[in-house]
DOBA-313442 format. One record per atom (N, C-alpha, C): atom name; residue in three letters; x, y, z. Coordinates in pm, whole numbers, plus 50000, padded with zeros to 5 digits. Layout:
<pts>
+------+-----+-------+-------+-------+
| atom | res |    xx |    yy |    zz |
+------+-----+-------+-------+-------+
|   CA | ALA |     X |     Y |     Z |
...
+------+-----+-------+-------+-------+
</pts>
This chain:
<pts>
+------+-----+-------+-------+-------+
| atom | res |    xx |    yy |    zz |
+------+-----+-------+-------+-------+
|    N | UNK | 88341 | 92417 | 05071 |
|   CA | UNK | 88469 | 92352 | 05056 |
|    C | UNK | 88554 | 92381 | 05180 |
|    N | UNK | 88599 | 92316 | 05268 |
|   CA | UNK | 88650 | 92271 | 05345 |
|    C | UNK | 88869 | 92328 | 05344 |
|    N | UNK | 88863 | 92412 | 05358 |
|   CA | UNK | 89016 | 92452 | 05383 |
|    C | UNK | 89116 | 92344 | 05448 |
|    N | UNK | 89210 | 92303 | 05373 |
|   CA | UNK | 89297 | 92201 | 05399 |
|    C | UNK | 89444 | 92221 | 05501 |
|    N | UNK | 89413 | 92270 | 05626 |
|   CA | UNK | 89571 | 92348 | 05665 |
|    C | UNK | 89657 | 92237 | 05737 |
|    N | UNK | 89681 | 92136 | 05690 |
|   CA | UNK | 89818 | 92020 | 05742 |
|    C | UNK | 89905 | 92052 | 05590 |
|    N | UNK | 90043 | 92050 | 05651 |
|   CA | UNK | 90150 | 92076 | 05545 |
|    C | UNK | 90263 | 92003 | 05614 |
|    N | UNK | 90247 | 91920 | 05690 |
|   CA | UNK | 90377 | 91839 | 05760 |
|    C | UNK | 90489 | 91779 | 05660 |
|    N | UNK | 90460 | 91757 | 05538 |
|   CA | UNK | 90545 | 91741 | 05457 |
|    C | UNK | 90601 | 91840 | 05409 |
|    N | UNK | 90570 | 91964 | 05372 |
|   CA | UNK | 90647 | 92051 | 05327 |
|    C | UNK | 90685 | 92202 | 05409 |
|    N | UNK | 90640 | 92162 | 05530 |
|   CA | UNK | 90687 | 92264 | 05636 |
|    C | UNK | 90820 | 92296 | 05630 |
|    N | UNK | 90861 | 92385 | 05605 |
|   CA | UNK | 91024 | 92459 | 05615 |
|    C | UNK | 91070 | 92500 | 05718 |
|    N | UNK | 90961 | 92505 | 05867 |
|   CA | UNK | 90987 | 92535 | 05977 |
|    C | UNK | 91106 | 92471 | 06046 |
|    N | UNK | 91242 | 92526 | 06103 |
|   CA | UNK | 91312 | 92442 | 06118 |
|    C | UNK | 91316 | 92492 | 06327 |
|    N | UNK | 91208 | 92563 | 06357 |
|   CA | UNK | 91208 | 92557 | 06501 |
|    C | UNK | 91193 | 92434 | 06604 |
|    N | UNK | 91241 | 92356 | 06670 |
|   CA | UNK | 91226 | 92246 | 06676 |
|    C | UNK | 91112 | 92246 | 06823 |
|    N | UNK | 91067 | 92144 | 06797 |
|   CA | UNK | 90931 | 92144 | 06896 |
|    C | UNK | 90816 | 92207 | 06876 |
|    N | UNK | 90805 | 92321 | 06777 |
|   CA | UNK | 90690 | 92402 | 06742 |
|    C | UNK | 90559 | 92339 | 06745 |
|    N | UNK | 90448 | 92360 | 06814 |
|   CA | UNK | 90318 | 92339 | 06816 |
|    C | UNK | 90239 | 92314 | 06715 |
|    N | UNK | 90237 | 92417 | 06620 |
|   CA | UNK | 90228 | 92458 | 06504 |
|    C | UNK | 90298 | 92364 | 06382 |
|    N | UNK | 90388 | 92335 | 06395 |
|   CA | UNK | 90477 | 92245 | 06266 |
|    C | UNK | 90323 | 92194 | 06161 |
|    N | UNK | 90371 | 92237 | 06059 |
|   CA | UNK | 90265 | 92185 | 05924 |
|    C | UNK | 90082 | 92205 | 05948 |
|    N | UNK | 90103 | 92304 | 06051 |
|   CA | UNK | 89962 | 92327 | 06045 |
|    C | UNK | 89947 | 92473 | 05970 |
|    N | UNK | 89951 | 92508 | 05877 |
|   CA | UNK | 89996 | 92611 | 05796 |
|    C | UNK | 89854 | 92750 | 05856 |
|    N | UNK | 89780 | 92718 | 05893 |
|   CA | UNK | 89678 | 92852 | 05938 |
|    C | UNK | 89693 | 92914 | 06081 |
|    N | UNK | 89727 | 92794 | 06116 |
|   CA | UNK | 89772 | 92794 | 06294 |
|    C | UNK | 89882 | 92912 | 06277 |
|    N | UNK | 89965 | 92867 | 06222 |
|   CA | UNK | 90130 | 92939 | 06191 |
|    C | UNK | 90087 | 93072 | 06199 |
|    N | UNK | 90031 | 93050 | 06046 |
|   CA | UNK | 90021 | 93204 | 05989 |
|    C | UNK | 89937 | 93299 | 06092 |
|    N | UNK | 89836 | 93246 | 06162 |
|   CA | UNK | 89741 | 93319 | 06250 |
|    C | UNK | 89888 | 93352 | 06372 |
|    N | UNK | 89954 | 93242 | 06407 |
|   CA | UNK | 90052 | 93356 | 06529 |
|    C | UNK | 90105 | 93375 | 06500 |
|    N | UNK | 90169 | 93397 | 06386 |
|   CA | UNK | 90282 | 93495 | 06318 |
|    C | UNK | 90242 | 93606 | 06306 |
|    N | UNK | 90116 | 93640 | 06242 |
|   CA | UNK | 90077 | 93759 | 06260 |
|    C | UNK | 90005 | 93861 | 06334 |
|    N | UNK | 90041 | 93748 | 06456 |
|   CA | UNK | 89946 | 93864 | 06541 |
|    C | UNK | 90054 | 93901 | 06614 |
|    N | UNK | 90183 | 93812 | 06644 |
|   CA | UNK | 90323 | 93904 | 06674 |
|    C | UNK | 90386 | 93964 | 06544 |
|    N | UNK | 90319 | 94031 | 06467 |
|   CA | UNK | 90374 | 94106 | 06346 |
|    C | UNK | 90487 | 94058 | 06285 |
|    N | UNK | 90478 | 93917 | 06274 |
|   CA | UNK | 90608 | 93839 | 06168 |
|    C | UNK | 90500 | 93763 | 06055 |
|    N | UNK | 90590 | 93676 | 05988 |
|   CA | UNK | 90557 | 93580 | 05863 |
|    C | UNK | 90624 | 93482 | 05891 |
|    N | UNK | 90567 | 93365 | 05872 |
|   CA | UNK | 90607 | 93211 | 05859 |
|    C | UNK | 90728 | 93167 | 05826 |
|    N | UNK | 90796 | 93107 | 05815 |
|   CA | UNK | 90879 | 93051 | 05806 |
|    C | UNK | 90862 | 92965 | 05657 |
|    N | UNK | 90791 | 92977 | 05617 |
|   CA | UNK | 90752 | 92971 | 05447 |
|    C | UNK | 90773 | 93053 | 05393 |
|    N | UNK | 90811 | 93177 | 05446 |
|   CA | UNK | 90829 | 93272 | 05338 |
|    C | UNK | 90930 | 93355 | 05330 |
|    N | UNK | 91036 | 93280 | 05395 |
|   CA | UNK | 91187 | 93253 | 05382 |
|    C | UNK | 91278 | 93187 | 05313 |
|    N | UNK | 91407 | 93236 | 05249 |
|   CA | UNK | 91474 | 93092 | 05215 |
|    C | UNK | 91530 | 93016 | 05341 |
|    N | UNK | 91577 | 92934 | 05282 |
|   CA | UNK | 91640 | 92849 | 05419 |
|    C | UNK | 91702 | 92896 | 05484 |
|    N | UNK | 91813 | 92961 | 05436 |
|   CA | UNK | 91965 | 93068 | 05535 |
|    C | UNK | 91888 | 93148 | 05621 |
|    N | UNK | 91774 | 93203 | 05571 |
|   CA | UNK | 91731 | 93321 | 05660 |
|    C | UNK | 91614 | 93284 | 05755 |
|    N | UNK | 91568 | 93174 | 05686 |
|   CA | UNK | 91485 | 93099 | 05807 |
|    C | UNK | 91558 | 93094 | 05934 |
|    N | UNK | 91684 | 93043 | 05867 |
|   CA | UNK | 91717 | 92954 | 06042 |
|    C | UNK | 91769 | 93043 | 06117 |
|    N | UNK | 91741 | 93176 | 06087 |
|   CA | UNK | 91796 | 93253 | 06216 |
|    C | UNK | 91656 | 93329 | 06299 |
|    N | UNK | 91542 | 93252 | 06261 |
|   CA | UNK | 91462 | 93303 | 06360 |
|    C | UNK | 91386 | 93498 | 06321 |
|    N | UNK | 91468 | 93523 | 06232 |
|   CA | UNK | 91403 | 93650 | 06232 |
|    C | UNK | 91283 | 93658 | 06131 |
|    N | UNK | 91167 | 93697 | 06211 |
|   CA | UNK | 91064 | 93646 | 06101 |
|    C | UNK | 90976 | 93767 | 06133 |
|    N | UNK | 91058 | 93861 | 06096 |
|   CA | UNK | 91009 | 94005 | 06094 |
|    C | UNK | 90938 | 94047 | 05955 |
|    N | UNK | 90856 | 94135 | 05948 |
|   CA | UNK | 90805 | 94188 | 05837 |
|    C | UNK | 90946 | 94291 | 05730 |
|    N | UNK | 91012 | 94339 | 05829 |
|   CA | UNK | 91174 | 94392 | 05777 |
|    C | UNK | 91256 | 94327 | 05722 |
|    N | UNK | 91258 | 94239 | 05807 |
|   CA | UNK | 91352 | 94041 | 05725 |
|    C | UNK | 91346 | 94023 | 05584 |
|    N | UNK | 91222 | 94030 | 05600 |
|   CA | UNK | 91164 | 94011 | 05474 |
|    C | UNK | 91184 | 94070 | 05386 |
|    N | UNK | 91153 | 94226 | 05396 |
|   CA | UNK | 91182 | 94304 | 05305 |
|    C | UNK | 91327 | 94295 | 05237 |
|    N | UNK | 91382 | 94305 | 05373 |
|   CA | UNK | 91534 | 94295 | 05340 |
|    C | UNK | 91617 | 94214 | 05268 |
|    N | UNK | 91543 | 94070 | 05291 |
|   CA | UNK | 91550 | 93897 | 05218 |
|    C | UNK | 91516 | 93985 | 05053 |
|    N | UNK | 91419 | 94013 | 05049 |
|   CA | UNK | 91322 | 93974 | 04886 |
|    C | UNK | 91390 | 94125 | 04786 |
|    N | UNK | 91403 | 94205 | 04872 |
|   CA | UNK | 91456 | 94323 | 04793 |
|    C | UNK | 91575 | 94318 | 04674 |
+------+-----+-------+-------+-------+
</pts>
């Protein structure tokens, strides 16, 4: 079975120009190799400031 990674419709990414936009494995593969998370796994407010730290996060969900 064949892994499906286009998400152009529901991409939350609001970086504009991103390479990546709705390719959801692409993302996740360079997000984590600069030790962040997607932009999916944000709400919106905290998306749009770019911090897509593993701390963000914590800090967001806590």
């Amino acid at each position: 079975m064949a892994l499906d990674c286009n998400n152009t419709v529901k991409c939350t990414c609001t970086y504009g120009g991103c390479p990546r936009h709705g390719k959801c494995c692409e993302c996740l593969q360079y997000h984590l190799r600069s030790k962040q998370l997607p932009a999916c796994c944000f709400p919106p407010d905290v998306e749009r400031s770019y911090d897509r730290s593993f701390g963000k996060f914590i800090e967001t969900w806590s």
